[in-house]
Structures are given as C-alpha cells and as structure tokens.
N, C-alpha and C positions, 0 to 999 in steps of 0.2 A: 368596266371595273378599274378602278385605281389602284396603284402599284402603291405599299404600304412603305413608309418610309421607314430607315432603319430605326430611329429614336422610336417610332408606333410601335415598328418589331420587340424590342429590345421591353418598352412596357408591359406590353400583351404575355412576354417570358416573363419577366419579372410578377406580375400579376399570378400567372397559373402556377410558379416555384412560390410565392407566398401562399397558394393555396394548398399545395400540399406541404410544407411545413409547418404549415398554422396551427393552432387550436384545434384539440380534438384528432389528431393524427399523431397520439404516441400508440408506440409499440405496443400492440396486444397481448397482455398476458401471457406467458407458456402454458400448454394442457398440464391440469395437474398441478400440486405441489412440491412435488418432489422431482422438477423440469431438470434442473441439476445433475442430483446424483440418477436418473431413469438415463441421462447421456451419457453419463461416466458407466453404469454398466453396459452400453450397448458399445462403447469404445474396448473396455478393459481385456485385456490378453486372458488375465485369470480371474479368477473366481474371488470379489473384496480387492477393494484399491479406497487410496484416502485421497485425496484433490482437495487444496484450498486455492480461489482465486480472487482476484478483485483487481476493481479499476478505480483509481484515487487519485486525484488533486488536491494538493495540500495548501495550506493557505499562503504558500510563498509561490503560489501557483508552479510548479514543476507537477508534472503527469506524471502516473505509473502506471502500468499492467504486469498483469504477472500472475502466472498459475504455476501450481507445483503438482503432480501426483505421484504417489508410493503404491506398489502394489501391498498390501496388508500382510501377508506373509514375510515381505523384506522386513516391514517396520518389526514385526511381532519377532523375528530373529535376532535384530538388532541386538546390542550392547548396549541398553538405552542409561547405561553409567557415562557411556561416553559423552550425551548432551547434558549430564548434569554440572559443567560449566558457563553449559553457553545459557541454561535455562538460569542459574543461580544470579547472572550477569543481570537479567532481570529483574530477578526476585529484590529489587530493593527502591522502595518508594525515592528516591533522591535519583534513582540512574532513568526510572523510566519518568519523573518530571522533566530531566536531561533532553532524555528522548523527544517527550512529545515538546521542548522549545527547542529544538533545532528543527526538528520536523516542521515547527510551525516559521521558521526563519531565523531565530538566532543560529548565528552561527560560527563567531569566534567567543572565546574566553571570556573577553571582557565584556562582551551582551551577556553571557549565562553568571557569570558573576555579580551583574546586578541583581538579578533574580533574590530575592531577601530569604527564600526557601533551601537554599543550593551552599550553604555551609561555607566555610571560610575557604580560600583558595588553594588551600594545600587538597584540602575536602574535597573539592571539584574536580581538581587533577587527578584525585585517588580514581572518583568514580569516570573520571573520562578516560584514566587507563584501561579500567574494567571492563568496560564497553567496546573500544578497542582492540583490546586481545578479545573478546569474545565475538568480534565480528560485525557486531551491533552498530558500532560506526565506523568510519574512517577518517583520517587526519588529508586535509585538502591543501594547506600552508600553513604556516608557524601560527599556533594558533587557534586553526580553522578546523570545524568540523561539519560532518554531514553523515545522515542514513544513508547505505550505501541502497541502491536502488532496487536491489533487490532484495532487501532487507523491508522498505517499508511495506507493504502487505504483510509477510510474515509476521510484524510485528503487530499488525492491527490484526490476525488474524488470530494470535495468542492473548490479546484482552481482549478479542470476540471470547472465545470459546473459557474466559473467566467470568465471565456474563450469566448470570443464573434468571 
C-alpha cells in the first residue's frame, strides 16, 4: 500500500468537508412551533417572561446578535410613562427613514442630507438630535452617526411587532 501524499490527504478532507456542508445539510427544523417561547419557559425563574432575539447583517455588512428577556411581572410593574420618550423618538416617519439609511450605511450628515425625503438641514438635525437623546443612535465624529449595536435588533424588533 502506498503512503498518500499530503496534497491527496488534504483533497480527500477537502471533498468529505464539502460533503457535509453541501446541499441538503441545513439545520432541521425545531419540534414544534412554538421551539422558541417552549425554551424560554423551560429557562424562565418564574411564571411569563418576554425574550426578543435576533441575528442580523445589515447591508453595510456589520453583524449583530442580541437577546433581551423581562420577566413579565417586572414589565407589567413598570412605569411604562417612562418609555414614552424613547417610543415617541420613533413615532415619526422622517426619524425611522433616518434610522433604516444609517442602518443601511449612510452615515454622516451630508449622505442623509442628500436623501430628497429627509427635509431641510436644520429638519435633520432636529430629528438626529431626537434620536440621540432617545438613544436610538449615537454620534461617532463630527458629523457621524450610527445604531448603537445594541440598538439594532430592538429596533427591527419594534416594526416586527407593528407588522399585522
């Protein structure tokens, strides 16, 4: 028997690692519909919790990950006056245009100010302050802006759930 040379070796891997990431070898389904929230009860301390999660690449290519959970009691206690700033920050078609072209890579003033939708530049400033103190973005250099990273899920998960 002949001793396989490394370049043979290194094919024959390369061949059986293309076979299993090929075609036909994604992830199978979880049992169930509700695979999700059936783990979040088998985690949860008490009795009702809320979890939003998600994994996202945006088209400026930069990753996120990112989960949140509340147990449902804290939320339901809450002061829920107290996020009616940071949800109003939203509430206004010109801030979340804002949003999703930074999201998607603009990211100084004078790219969102080309935008023909985005109002005169005192009008931009208003709404890029807004967002700002509301958390929704942050200031990188003179100029410069970005969702802060743990910001984007939250946000895609608040016009998820405007989604009817």
């Amino acid at each position: 028997m002949t001793e396989e040379t490394l370049a043979e070796r290194v094919a024959r891997l390369e061949e059986r690692v293309a076979a299993l990431e090929g075609p036909g070898t994604e992830r199978p389904e979880p049992a169930g519909a509700f695979w999700a929230l059936d783990a979040l009860k088998e985690r949860a301390d008490e009795p009702g919790a809320v979890l939003f999660t998600g994994s996202v690449t945006l088209p400026s290519g930069e990753h996120y990950e990112w989960q949140q959970g509340h147990p449902a009691a804290d939320l339901m206690a809450d002061d829920w006056s107290q996020s009616a700033e940071t949800l109003s920050a939203l509430a206004h078609p010109v801030r979340l245009l804002l949003l999703r072209e930074i999201m998607r890579g603009a990211r100084t003033t004078a790219e969102l100010a080309a935008h023909e939708s985005l109002g005169t530049t005192g009008q931009l400033y208003h709404h890029l302050r807004q967002l700002v103190a509301a958390g929704w973005l942050r200031t990188t250099g003179r100029g410069r802006y970005s969702v802060p990273g743990e910001r984007v899920v939250p946000i895609l998960t608040v016009l998820a759930a405007t989604r009817r």
